[in-house]
C-alpha positions as CSV (number, residue, x, y, z in Angstrom):
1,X,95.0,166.0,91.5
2,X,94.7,167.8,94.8
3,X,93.5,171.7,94.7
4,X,94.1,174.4,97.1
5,X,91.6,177.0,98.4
6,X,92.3,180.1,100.3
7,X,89.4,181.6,102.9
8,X,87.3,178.6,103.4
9,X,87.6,179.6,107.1
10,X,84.8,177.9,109.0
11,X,84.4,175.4,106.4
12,X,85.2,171.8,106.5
13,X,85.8,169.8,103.8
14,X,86.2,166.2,103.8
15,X,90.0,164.5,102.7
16,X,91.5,168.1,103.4
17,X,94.3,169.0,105.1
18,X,95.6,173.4,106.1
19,X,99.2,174.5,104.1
20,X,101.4,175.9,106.3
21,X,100.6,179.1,104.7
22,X,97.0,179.0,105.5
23,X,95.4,177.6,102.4
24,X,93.1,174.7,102.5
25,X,93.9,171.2,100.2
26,X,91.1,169.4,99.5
27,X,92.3,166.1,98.3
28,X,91.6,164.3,94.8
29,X,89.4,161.7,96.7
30,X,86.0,162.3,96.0
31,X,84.1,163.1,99.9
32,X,81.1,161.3,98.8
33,X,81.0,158.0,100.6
34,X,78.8,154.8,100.0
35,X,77.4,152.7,102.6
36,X,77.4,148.8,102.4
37,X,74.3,147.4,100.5
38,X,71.7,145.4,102.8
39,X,69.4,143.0,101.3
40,X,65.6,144.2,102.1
41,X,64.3,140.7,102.2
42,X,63.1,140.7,106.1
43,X,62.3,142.6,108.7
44,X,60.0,145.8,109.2
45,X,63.4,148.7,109.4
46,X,66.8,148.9,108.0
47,X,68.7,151.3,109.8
48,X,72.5,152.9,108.7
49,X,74.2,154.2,111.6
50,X,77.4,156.2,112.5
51,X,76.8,158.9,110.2
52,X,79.9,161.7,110.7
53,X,78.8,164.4,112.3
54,X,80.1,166.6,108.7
55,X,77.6,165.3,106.5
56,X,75.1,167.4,104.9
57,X,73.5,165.2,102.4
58,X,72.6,161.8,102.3
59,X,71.0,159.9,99.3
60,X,68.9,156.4,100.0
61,X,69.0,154.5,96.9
62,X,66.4,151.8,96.7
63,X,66.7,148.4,93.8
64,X,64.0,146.5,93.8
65,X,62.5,146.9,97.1
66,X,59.2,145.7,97.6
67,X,56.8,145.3,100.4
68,X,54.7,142.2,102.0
69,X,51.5,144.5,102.2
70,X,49.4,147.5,101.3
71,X,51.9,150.2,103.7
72,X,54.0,152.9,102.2
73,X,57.9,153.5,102.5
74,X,59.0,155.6,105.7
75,X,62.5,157.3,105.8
76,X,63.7,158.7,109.6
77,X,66.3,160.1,110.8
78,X,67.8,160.3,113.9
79,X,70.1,161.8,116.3
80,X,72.7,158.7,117.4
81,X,71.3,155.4,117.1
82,X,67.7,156.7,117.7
83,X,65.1,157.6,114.9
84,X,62.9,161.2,115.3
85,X,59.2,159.5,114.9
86,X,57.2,162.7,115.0
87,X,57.5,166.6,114.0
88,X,57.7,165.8,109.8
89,X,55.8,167.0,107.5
90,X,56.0,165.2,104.5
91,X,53.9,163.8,101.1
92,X,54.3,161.4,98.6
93,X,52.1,161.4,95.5
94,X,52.3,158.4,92.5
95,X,51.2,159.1,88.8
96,X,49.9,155.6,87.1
97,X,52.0,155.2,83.3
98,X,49.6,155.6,80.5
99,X,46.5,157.0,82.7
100,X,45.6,159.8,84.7
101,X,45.1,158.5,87.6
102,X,47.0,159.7,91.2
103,X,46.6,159.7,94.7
104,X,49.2,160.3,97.4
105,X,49.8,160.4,101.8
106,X,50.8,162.7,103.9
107,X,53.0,161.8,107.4
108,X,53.9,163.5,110.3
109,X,56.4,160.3,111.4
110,X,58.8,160.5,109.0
111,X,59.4,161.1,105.5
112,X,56.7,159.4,103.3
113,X,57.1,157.8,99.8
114,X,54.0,155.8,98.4
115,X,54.0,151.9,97.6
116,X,50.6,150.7,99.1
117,X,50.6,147.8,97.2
118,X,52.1,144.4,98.5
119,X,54.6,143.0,95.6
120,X,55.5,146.7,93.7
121,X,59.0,146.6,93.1
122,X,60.6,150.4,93.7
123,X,63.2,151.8,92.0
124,X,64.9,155.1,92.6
125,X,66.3,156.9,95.7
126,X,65.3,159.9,98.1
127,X,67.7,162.6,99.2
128,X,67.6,164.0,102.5
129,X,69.5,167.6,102.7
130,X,70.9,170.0,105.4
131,X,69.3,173.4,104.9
132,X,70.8,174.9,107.9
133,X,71.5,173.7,111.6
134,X,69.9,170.6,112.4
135,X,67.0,170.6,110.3
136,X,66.5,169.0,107.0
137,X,64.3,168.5,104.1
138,X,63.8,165.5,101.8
139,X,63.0,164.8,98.4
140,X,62.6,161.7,96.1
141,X,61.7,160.2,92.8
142,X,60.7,156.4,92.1
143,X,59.5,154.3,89.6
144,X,57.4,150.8,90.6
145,X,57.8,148.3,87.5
146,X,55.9,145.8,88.7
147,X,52.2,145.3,87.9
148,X,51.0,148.6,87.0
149,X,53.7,150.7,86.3
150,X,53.5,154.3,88.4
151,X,56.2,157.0,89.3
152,X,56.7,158.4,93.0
153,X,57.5,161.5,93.9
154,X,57.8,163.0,97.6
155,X,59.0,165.9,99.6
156,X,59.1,166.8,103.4
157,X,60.7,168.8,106.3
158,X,61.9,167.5,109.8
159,X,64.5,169.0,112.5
160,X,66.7,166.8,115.0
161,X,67.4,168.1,118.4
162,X,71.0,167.1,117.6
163,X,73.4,166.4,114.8
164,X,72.2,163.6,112.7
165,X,73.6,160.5,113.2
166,X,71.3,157.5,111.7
167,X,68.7,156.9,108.5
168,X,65.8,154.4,109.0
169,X,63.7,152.5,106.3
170,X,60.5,151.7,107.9
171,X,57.0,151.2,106.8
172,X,53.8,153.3,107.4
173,X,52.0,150.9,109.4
174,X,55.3,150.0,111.1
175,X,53.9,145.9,110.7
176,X,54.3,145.1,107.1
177,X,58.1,143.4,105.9
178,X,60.4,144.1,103.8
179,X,60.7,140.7,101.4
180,X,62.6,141.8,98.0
181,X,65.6,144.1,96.9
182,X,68.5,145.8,98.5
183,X,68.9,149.1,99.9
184,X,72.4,151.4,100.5
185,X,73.2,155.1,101.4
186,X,75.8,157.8,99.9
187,X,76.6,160.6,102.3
188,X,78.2,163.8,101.4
């Protein structure tokens, strides 16, 4: 069922098309979009590219991606093809199942989400938002259930010099590989 709007001027909206008259459609097909799953089983990034310039919030949704050492998850994004590896600040905090015990990281080269232990198995996603322009802030929630069980949380700030174009998964340390679980995107 399509729906028409009228004074949306300066506001674009995915699967729309203008009436004659001068209202908007916006079309029954949903504008959020998923990306192809990629298997996190090598390598030290996983990058999604060719991100439309009208996007204003993407989700990375991670199943059962694990790490081959102690580094912690790294989200950046980029303008093109090209990651932004400085000017975040970020933190990422874990709370242990059953105990008391936390710790957490800070970054400044992207958005941060601890792991720090080689074999954890994360579950969960982190959304990075457009507040306004070119900047945008993150936030995320995971659960590890391997080992000893702990939930993630994170939260940052970074700005682009242009319109964002690319996400990458890194690591910390930029050395340790990814060796379980697959990884996608859903843009908005």
């Amino acid at each position: 069922m399509a729906m028409t709007i009228d004074g949306t001027a300066g506001i674009t909206f995915p699967n729309s098309t203008t009436q004659s008259g001068g209202g908007l459609v916006v079309g029954s097909a949903s504008p959020l979009v998923s990306g192809t799953s990629v298997a996190s089983t090598s390598g030290t990034s996983i990058d999604f590219t060719s991100i439309p310039s009208w996007v204003k919030r993407i989700t990375v949704i991670f199943n059962g991606v694990s790490l081959s050492g102690t580094a912690h998850l790294l989200l950046q994004v980029g303008v093109s093809s090209t990651p932004t590896t400085s000017g975040y600040l970020s933190g990422s905090s874990y709370a242990l199942i059953n105990s008391s015990a936390t710790l957490g990281i800070t970054s400044t080269a992207g958005y941060c989400m601890y792991m720090g232990t080689a074999g954890y198995a994360l579950y969960g996603h982190m959304v990075i938002s457009n507040i306004s322009g070119n900047n945008w802030i993150c936030s995320g929630l995971i659960a590890n259930t391997n080992f000893t069980p702990y939930t993630g949380q994170a939260g940052g700030t970074g700005s682009l010099s242009g319109t964002l174009g690319m996400v990458r998964i890194t690591t910390t340390n930029g050395t340790d590989t990814f060796d379980a679980g697959t990884i996608n995107i859903q843009y908005e």
